[in-house]
DSSP file (Angstrom, degrees, kcal/mol; ACC not computed):
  #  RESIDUE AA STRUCTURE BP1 BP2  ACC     N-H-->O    O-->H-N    N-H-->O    O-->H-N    TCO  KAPPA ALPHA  PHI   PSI    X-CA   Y-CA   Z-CA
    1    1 A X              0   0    0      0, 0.0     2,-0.5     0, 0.0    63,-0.4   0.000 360.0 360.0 360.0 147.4  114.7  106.6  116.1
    2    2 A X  E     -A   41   0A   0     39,-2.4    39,-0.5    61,-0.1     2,-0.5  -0.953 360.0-148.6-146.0 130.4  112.6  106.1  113.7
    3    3 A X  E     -A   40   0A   0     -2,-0.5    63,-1.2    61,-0.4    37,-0.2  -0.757   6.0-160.7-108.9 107.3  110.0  103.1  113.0
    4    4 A X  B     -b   66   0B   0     35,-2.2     2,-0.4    -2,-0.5    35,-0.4  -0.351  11.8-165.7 -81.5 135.3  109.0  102.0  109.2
    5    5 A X        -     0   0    0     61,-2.5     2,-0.8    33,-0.2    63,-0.4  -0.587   2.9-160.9-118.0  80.0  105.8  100.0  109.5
    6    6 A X        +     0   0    0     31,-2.1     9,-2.6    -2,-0.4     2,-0.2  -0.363  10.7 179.9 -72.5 114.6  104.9   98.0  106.1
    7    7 A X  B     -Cd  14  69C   0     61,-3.4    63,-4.5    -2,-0.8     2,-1.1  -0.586  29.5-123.3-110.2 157.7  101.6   96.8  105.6
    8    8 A X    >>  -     0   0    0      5,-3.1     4,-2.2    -2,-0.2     3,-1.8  -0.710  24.0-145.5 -88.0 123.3  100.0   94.8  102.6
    9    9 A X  T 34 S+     0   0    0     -2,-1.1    -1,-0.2     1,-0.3    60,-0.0   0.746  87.6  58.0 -42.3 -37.6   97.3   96.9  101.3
   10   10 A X  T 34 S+     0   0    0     -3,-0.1    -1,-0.3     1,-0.1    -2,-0.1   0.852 125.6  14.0 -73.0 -27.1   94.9   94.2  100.3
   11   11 A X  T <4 S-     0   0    0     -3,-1.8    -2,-0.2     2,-0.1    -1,-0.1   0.606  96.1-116.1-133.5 -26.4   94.5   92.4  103.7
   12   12 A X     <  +     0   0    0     -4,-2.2    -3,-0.1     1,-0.1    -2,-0.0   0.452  62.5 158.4 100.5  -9.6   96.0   94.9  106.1
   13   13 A X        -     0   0    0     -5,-0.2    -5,-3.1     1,-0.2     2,-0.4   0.227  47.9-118.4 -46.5 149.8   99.0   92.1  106.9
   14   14 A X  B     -C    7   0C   0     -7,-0.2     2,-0.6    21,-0.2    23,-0.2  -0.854  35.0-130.8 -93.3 153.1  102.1   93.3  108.3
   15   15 A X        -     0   0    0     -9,-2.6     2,-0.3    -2,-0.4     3,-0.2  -0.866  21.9-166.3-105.5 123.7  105.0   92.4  105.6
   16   16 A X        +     0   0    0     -2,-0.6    18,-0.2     1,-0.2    19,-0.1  -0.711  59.2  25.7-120.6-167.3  107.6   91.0  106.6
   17   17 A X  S    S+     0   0    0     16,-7.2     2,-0.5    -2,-0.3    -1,-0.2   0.990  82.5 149.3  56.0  60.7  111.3   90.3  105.0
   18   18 A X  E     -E   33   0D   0     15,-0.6    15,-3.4    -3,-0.2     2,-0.9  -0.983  54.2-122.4-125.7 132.0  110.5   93.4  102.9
   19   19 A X  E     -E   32   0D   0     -2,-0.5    34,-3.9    13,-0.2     2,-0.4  -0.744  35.9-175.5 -77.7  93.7  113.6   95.4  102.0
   20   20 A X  E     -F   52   0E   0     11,-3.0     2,-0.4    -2,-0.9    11,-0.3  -0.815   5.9-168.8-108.8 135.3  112.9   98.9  103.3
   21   21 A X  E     -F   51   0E   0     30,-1.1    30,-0.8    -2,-0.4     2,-0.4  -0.925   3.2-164.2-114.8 152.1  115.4  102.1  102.7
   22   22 A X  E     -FG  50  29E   0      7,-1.8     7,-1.9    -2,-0.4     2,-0.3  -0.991   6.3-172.4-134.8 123.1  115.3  105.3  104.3
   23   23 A X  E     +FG  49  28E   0     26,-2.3    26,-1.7    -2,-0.4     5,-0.2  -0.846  10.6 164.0-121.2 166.2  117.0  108.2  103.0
   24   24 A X        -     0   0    0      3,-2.1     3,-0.1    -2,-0.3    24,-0.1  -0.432  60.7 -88.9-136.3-163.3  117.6  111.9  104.6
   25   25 A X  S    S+     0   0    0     -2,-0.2    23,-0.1     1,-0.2     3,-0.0   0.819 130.9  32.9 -92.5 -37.6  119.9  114.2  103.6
   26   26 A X  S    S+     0   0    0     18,-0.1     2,-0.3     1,-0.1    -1,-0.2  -0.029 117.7  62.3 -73.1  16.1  122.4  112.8  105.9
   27   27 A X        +     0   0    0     -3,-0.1    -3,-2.1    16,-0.0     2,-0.4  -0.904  37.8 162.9-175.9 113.2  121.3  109.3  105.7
   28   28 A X  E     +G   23   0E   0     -2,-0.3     2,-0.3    -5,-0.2    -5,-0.2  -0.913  15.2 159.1-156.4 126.7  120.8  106.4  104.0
   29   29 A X  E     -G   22   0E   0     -7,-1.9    -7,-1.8    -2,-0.4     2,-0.2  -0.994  22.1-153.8-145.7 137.9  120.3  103.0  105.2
   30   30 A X        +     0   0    0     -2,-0.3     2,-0.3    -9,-0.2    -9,-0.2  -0.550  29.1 154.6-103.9 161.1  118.7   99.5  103.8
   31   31 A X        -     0   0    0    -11,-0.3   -11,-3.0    -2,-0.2     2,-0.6  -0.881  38.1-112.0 167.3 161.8  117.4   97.1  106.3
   32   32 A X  E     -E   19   0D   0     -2,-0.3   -13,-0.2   -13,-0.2     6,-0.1  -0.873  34.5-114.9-119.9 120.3  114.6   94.1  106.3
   33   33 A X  E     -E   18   0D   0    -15,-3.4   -16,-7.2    -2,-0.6   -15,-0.6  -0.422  27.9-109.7 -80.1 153.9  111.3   94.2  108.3
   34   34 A X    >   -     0   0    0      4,-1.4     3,-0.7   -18,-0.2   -17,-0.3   0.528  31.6 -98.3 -68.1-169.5  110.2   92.2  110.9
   35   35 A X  T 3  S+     0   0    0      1,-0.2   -21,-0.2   -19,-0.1   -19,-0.2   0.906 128.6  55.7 -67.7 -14.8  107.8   89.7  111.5
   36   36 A X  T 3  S-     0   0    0    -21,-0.1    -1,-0.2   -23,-0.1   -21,-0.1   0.485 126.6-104.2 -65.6 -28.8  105.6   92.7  112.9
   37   37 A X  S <  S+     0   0    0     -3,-0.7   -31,-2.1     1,-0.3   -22,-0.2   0.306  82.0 146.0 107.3   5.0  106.2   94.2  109.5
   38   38 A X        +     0   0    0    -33,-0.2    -4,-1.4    -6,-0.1    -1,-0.3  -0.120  30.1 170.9 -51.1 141.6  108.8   96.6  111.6
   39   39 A X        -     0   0    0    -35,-0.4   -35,-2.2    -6,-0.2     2,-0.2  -0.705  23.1-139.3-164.2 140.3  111.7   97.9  110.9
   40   40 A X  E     -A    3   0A   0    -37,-0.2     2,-0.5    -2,-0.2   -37,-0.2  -0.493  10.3-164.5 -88.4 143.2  113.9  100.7  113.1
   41   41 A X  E     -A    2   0A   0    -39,-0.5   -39,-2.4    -2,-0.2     2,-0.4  -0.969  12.0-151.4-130.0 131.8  115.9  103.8  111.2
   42   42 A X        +     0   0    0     -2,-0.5     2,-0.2   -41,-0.3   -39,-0.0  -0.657  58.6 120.8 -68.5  49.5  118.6  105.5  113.7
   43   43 A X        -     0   0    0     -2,-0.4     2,-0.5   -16,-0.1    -2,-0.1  -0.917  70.0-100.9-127.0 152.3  118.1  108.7  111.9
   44   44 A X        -     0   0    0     -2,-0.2   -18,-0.1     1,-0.2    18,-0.1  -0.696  49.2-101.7 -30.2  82.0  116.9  112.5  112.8
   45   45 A X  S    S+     0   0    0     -2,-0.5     2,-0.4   -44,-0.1    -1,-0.2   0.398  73.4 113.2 -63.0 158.5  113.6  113.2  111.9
   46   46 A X        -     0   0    0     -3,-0.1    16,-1.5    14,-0.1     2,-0.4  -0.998  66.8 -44.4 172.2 170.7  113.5  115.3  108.6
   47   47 A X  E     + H   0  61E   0     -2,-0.4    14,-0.2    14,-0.2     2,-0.2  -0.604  69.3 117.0 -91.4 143.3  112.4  114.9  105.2
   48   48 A X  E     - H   0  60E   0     12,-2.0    12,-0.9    -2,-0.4     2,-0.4  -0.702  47.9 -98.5-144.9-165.0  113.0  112.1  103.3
   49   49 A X  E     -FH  23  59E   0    -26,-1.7   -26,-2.3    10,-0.2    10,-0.2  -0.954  19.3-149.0-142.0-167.6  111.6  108.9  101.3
   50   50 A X  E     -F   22   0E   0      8,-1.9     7,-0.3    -2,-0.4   -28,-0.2  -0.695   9.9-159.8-147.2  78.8  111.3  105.7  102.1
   51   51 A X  E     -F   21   0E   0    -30,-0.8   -30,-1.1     5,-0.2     2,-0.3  -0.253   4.7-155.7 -70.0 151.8  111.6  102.9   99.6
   52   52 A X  E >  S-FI  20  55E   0      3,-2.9     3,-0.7   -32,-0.2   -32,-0.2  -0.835  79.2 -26.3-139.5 117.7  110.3   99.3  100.0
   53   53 A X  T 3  S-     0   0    0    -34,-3.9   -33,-0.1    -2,-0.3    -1,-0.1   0.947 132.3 -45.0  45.8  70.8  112.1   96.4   97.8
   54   54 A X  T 3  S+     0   0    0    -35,-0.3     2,-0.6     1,-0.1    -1,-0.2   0.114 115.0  98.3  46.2   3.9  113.0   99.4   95.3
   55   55 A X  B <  S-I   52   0E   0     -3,-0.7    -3,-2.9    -5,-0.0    -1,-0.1  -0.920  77.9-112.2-120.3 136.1  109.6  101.8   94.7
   56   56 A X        +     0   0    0     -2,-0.6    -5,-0.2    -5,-0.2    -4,-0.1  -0.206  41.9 169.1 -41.8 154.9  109.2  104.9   96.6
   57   57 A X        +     0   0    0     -7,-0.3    12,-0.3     1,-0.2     2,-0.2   0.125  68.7  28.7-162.9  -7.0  106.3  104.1   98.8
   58   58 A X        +     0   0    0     -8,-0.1    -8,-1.9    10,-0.1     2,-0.3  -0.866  55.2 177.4-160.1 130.3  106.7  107.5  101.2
   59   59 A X  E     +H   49   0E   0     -2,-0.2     2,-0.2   -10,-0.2   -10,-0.2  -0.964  54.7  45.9-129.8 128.4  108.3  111.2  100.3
   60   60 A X  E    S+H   48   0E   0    -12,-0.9   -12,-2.0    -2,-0.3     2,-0.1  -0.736  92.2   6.9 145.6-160.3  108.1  113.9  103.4
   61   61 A X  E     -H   47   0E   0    -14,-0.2     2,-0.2    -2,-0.2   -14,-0.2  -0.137  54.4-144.6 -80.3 142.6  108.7  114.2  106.8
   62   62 A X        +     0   0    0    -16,-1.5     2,-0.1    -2,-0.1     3,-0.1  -0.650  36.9 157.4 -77.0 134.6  110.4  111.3  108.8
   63   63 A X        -     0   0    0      1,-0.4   -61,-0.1    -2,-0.2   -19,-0.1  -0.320  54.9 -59.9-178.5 140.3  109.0  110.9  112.4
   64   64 A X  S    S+     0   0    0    -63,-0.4   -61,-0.4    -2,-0.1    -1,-0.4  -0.278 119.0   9.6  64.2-134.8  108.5  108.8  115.4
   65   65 A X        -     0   0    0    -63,-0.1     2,-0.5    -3,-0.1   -61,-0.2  -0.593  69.0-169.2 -78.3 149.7  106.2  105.7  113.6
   66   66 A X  B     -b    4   0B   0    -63,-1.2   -61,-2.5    -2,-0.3     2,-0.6  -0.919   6.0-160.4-128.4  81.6  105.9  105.8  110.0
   67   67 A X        -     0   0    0     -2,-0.5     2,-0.5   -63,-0.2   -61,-0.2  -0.687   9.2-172.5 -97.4 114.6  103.2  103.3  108.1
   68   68 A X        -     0   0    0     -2,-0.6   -61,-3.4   -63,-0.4     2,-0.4  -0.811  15.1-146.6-100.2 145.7  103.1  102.3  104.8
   69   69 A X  B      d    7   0C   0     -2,-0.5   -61,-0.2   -12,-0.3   -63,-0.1  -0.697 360.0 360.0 -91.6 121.6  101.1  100.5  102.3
   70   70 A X              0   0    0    -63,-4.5   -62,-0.2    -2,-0.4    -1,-0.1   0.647 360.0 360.0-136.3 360.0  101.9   98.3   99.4
């Protein structure tokens, strides 16, 4: 498993209800973070990206926690 963490860049806030996808080569899934700014991938770690509410926001390797900024 693997856990997308979005944060807002200006304040450090977690975001949540943010539309995050994570793709692999095997894998591609949509899903909404949490109020924690959480959001859980049932995928293999490997490389990938990682969109949030349509812009790339991570390209490389997938593993364990994952944090991003927007």
């Amino acid at each position: 498993m693997i856990t997308i963490r979005v944060i807002y860049s200006s304040n450090g806030n977690p975001a949540k209800d943010k539309r995050v996808s994570a793709e692999t080569k095997s894998y591609s899934k949509d899903q909404y973070t949490n109020s924690q700014g959480d959001v859980d991938f049932d995928l293999t770690p490997g490389d990938g990206q990682v969109w949030v509410d349509g812009t790339v926001v991570h390209r490389g390797y997938l593993e364990g926690r994952v944090s991003v900024y927007i």
